[in-house]
C-alpha positions, 0 to 999 in steps of 0.5 A, spaced: 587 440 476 585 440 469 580 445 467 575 440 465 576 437 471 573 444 474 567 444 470 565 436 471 565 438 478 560 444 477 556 440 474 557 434 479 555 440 485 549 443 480 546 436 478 547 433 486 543 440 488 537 439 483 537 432 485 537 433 492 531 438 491 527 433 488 529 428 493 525 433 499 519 434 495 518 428 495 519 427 501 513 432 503 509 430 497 511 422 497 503 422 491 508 426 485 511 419 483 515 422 478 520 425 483 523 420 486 527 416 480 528 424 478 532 425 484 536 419 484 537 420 477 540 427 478 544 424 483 547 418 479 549 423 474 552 427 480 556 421 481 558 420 473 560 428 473 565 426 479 569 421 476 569 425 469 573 429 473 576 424 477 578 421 469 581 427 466 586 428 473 588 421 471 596 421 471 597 413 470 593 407 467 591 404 473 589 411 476 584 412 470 581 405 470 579 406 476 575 411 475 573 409 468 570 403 472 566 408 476 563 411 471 561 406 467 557 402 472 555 409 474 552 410 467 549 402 466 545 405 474 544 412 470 540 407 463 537 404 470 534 409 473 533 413 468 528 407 464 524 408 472 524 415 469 521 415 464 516 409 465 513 414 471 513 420 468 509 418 461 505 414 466 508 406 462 510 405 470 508 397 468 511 397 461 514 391 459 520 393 456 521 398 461 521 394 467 525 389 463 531 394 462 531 396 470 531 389 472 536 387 465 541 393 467 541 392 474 543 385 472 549 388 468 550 392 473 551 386 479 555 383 474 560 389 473 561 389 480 563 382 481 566 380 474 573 379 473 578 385 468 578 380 463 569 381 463 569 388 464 576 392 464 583 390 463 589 395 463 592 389 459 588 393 453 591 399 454 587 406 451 590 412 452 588 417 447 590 425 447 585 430 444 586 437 443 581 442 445 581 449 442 584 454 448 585 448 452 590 443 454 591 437 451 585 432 454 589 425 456 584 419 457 588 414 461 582 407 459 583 400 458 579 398 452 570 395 455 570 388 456 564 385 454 559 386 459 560 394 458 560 393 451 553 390 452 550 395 457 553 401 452 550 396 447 543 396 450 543 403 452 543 404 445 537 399 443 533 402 448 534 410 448 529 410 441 524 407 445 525 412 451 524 417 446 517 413 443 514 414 450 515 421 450 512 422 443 507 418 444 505 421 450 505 427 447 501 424 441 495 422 445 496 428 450 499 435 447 502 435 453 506 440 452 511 439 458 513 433 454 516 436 448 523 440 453 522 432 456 524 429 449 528 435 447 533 434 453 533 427 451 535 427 444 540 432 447 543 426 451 542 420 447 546 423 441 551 425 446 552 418 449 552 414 441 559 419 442 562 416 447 561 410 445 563 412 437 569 415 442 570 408 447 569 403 441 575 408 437 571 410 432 574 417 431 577 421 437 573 426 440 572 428 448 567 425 452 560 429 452 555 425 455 557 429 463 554 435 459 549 432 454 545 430 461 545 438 462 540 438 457 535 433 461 536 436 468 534 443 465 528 440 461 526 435 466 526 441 472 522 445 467 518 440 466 516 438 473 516 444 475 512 447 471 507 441 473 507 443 480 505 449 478 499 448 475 498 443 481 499 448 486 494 453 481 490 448 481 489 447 489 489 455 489 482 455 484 479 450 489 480 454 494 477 460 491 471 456 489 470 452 496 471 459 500 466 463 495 461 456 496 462 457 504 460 465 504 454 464 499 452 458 504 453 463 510 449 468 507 443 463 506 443 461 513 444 469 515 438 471 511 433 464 514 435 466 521 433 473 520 427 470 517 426 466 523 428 470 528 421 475 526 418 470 529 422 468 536 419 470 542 412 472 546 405 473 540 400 475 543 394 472 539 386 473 540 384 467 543 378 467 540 379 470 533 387 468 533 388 475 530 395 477 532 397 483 536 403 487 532 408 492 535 404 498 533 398 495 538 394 493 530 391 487 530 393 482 524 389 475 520 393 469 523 395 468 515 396 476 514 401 477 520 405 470 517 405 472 511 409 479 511 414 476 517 415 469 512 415 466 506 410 462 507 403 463 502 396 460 504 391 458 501 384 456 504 379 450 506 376 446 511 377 441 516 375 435 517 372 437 524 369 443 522 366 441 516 362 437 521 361 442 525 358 447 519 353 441 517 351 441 524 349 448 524 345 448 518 341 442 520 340 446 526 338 452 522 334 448 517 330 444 522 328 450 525 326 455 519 322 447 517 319 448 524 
């Protein structure tokens, strides 16, 4: 196995672990929209890794355009993938153009899958290039030339990772978010990455092929960025917690204290049945509104009643009739 080849398979191994990571946490919180194109995502770079892999143990042509042909139609579903991505985590799930570019790449994608060599790749134009790495053996790429259908994905990945980049800016612009700036790093990092590949495919200059490893930078700066929201979400639940707990024991205390009140005034008062004075536990005898005032809260003031007042008219009358008399 060539040495690249190793290290394509361990990044395959690390980006298929983040990716099923992602994949679980969706699973238990299906709400954070964001994880599950994240996961998918991770493991479609996963699938890109392999067949890197997969291309630098090429010995043959033929041998080489069949993995060549898995990893470009896995980079047309990565450009698909990561458009969803980017729509959800900038919160443009509706924008027009980021729909558009999922329904277009899945439509390149299709159409690589069932189109003849002569559209996608043909061993009748053969490029195998040598590129020699520093304290490395000599890289060898067993490729055939990208029809026209690749050519217009790599074409389209192109037109579309500035505008990638726009949303992530923008959000930020609006926001300052702060996760969004390692989300924009790690794509820049990615983008220039594949307008290398390309240069390198299209023949431009010879160079060994890096988008396997620019797609690093996006992993580690989205899995930082996500985690850093689960964070605060978690923080944030935590806070809540804390503040209904510290409401209940407030409310519990209240309702303490008005039972304590209340129970001064549970059970058997003896009360005079003709002056209404109450009898404490001492044997002393109270005012009605004397014993409630010192065992509630309640205050009084004084008046007459309806029927009393009759009865105090009545009385005078009397009296005055009397003295009249």
């Amino acid at each position: 196995m060539h040495p690249t080849s190793i290290t394509c398979v361990a990044l395959a191994a690390f980006t298929a672990a983040v990716g099923a990571f992602y994949l679980y946490l969706y699973r238990r919180r299906p709400a954070s929209r964001e994880y599950l194109p994240f996961a998918l995502l991770c493991l479609c770079v996963a699938c890109y890794d392999a067949f890197a892999a997969g291309l630098y143990d090429s010995e043959s042509l033929a041998e080489g355009i069949v993995w060549q042909r898995m990893q470009l139609g896995a980079m047309t579903a990565l450009a698909a993938l990561l458009s969803w991505f980017i729509g959800v985590f900038t919160g443009r799930p509706r924008d027009p153009v980021i729909r558009g570019a999922i329904v277009w790449f899945g439509l390149l994608l299709a159409a690589s899958l069932f189109a003849g060599p002569a559209l996608t790749l043909s061993a009748a134009n053969p490029i195998v290039l040598q590129v020699d790495v520093p304290f490395l053996p000599t890289v060898t790429y067993y490729e055939a030339a990208m029809g026209p259908i690749y050519q217009l994905a790599g074409l389209s990945a192109l037109l579309l990772f500035p505008y990638l980049l726009w949303c992530l800016y923008d959000r930020w612009r609006r926001t300052r978010d702060r996760l969004m700036l390692p989300a924009l790093t790690g794509l820049v990092i990615y983008f220039m990455g594949v307008v290398s590949d390309l240069l390198v495919s299209l023949r431009v200059y010879e160079f060994v092929y890096v988008s396997e490893y620019a797609f690093l930078g996006i992993t580690v700066a989205m899995t930082y960025a996500l985690l850093e929201n689960y964070v605060a979400v978690q923080a944030a639940y935590e806070r809540l917690n804390a503040g209904l707990e510290l409401q209940v024991r407030e409310r519990t205390a209240e309702i303490a204290e008005t039972l304590a009140r209340v129970k001064k005034l549970e059970g058997i008062v003896p009360i005079c049945m003709s002056c209404k004075r109450i009898r404490d536990d001492q044997s002393s005898w109270h005012l009605l509104e004397t014993y409630l005032s010192e065992h509630t809260d309640a205050m009084f003031s004084h008046g007459v009643c309806p029927q009393c007042k009759e009865k105090f008219i009545r009385e005078f009358e009397q009296k005055k009739k009397k003295l009249e008399a």
